[in-house]
C-alpha positions as CSV (number, residue, x, y, z in Angstrom):
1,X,0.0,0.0,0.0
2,X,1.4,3.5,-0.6
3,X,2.1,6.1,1.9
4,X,0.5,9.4,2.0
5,X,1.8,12.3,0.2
6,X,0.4,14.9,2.9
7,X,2.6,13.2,5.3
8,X,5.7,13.5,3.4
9,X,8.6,15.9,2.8
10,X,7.5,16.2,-1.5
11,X,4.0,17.7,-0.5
12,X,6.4,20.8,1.8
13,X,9.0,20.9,-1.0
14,X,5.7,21.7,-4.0
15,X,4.3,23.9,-1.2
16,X,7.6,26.1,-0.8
17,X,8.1,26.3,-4.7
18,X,4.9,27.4,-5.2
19,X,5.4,30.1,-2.7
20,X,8.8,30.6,-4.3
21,X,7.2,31.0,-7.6
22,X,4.5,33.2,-5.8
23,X,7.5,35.8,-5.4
24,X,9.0,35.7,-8.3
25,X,5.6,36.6,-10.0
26,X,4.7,39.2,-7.2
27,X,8.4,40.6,-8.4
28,X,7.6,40.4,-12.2
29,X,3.8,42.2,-11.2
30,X,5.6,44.6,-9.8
31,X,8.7,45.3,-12.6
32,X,5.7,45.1,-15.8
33,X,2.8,45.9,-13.6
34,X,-0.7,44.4,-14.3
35,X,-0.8,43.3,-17.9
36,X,-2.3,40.2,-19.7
37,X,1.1,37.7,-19.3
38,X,1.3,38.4,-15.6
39,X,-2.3,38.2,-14.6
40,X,-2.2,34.8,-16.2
41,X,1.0,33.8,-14.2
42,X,-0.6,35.2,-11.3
43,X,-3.7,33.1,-12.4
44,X,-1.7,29.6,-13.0
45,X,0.2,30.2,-9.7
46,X,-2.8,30.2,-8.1
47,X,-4.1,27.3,-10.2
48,X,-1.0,25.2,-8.6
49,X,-1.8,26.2,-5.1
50,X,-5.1,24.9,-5.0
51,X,-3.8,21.7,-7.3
52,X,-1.2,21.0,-4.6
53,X,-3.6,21.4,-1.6
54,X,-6.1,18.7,-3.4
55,X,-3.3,16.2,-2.9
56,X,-3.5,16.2,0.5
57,X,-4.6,13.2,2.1
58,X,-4.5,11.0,-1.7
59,X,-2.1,7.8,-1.5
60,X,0.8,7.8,-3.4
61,X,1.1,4.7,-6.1
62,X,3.1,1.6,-4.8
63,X,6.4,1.5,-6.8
64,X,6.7,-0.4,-9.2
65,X,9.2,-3.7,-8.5
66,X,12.1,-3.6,-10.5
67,X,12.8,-5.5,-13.3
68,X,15.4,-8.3,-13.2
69,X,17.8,-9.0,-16.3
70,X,16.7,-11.8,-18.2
71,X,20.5,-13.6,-19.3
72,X,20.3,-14.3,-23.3
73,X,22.0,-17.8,-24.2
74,X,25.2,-16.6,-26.5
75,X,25.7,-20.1,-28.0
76,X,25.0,-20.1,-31.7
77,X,22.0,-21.3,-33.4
78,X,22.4,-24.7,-34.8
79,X,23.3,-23.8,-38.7
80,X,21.1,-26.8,-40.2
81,X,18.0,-24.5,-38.7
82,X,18.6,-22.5,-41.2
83,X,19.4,-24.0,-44.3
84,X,16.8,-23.3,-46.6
85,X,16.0,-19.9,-45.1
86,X,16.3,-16.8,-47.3
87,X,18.8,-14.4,-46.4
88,X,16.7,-11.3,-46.2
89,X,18.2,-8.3,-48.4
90,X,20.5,-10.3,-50.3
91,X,17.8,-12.3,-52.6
92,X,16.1,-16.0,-52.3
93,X,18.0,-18.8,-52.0
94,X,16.3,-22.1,-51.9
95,X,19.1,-24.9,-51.7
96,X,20.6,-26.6,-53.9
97,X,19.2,-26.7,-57.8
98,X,17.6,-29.6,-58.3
Protein backbone atom coordinates (compact mmCIF):
# COMPACT_ATOMS: atom_id res chain seq x y z
CA UNK A 1 0.00 0.00 0.00
CA UNK A 2 1.43 3.52 -0.62
CA UNK A 3 2.08 6.10 1.89
CA UNK A 4 0.54 9.45 1.99
CA UNK A 5 1.81 12.31 0.15
CA UNK A 6 0.36 14.89 2.87
CA UNK A 7 2.63 13.15 5.28
CA UNK A 8 5.74 13.48 3.45
CA UNK A 9 8.61 15.95 2.84
CA UNK A 10 7.50 16.22 -1.46
CA UNK A 11 4.02 17.74 -0.53
CA UNK A 12 6.43 20.77 1.82
CA UNK A 13 9.02 20.92 -1.03
CA UNK A 14 5.69 21.66 -3.97
CA UNK A 15 4.34 23.93 -1.22
CA UNK A 16 7.62 26.15 -0.77
CA UNK A 17 8.06 26.26 -4.73
CA UNK A 18 4.88 27.43 -5.17
CA UNK A 19 5.37 30.14 -2.74
CA UNK A 20 8.83 30.61 -4.31
CA UNK A 21 7.18 30.99 -7.58
CA UNK A 22 4.48 33.17 -5.78
CA UNK A 23 7.46 35.77 -5.35
CA UNK A 24 8.98 35.68 -8.34
CA UNK A 25 5.56 36.62 -9.96
CA UNK A 26 4.74 39.18 -7.23
CA UNK A 27 8.41 40.64 -8.43
CA UNK A 28 7.57 40.40 -12.16
CA UNK A 29 3.76 42.23 -11.22
CA UNK A 30 5.57 44.64 -9.79
CA UNK A 31 8.71 45.33 -12.55
CA UNK A 32 5.71 45.15 -15.84
CA UNK A 33 2.82 45.92 -13.62
CA UNK A 34 -0.71 44.38 -14.27
CA UNK A 35 -0.81 43.28 -17.93
CA UNK A 36 -2.28 40.16 -19.66
CA UNK A 37 1.09 37.73 -19.34
CA UNK A 38 1.25 38.39 -15.64
CA UNK A 39 -2.33 38.15 -14.57
CA UNK A 40 -2.23 34.83 -16.20
CA UNK A 41 1.05 33.84 -14.22
CA UNK A 42 -0.57 35.22 -11.30
CA UNK A 43 -3.67 33.14 -12.38
CA UNK A 44 -1.67 29.58 -13.05
CA UNK A 45 0.18 30.17 -9.73
CA UNK A 46 -2.80 30.20 -8.12
CA UNK A 47 -4.07 27.34 -10.22
CA UNK A 48 -0.98 25.17 -8.59
CA UNK A 49 -1.77 26.18 -5.06
CA UNK A 50 -5.07 24.89 -5.04
CA UNK A 51 -3.83 21.75 -7.27
CA UNK A 52 -1.22 21.04 -4.60
CA UNK A 53 -3.61 21.40 -1.62
CA UNK A 54 -6.08 18.75 -3.36
CA UNK A 55 -3.29 16.16 -2.94
CA UNK A 56 -3.46 16.24 0.54
CA UNK A 57 -4.60 13.19 2.12
CA UNK A 58 -4.52 11.05 -1.70
CA UNK A 59 -2.09 7.79 -1.54
CA UNK A 60 0.75 7.79 -3.41
CA UNK A 61 1.07 4.69 -6.06
CA UNK A 62 3.10 1.59 -4.83
CA UNK A 63 6.44 1.51 -6.78
CA UNK A 64 6.67 -0.36 -9.25
CA UNK A 65 9.16 -3.66 -8.50
CA UNK A 66 12.15 -3.62 -10.49
CA UNK A 67 12.85 -5.54 -13.32
CA UNK A 68 15.40 -8.34 -13.18
CA UNK A 69 17.76 -9.00 -16.25
CA UNK A 70 16.68 -11.84 -18.21
CA UNK A 71 20.52 -13.65 -19.34
CA UNK A 72 20.27 -14.34 -23.30
CA UNK A 73 22.04 -17.79 -24.23
CA UNK A 74 25.19 -16.57 -26.46
CA UNK A 75 25.69 -20.07 -27.98
CA UNK A 76 25.04 -20.11 -31.67
CA UNK A 77 22.04 -21.32 -33.40
CA UNK A 78 22.43 -24.69 -34.84
CA UNK A 79 23.33 -23.85 -38.66
CA UNK A 80 21.13 -26.76 -40.18
CA UNK A 81 18.03 -24.54 -38.69
CA UNK A 82 18.64 -22.48 -41.19
CA UNK A 83 19.37 -23.96 -44.27
CA UNK A 84 16.80 -23.32 -46.63
CA UNK A 85 16.04 -19.89 -45.12
CA UNK A 86 16.34 -16.78 -47.33
CA UNK A 87 18.84 -14.38 -46.43
CA UNK A 88 16.70 -11.26 -46.21
CA UNK A 89 18.23 -8.26 -48.39
CA UNK A 90 20.52 -10.30 -50.33
CA UNK A 91 17.76 -12.34 -52.59
CA UNK A 92 16.13 -16.04 -52.34
CA UNK A 93 17.98 -18.79 -52.00
CA UNK A 94 16.31 -22.11 -51.89
CA UNK A 95 19.11 -24.95 -51.70
CA UNK A 96 20.63 -26.61 -53.92
CA UNK A 97 19.24 -26.74 -57.76
CA UNK A 98 17.59 -29.57 -58.35
Amino acid sequence: MGGLVGDATQLRAVNRAIEELQARVGEARNAYGNIPPISRLVNDVERLRIDAGDLVGVPTRVPEPALTPIQIDNTPADALMWRDADDEGIGGYHGTKR
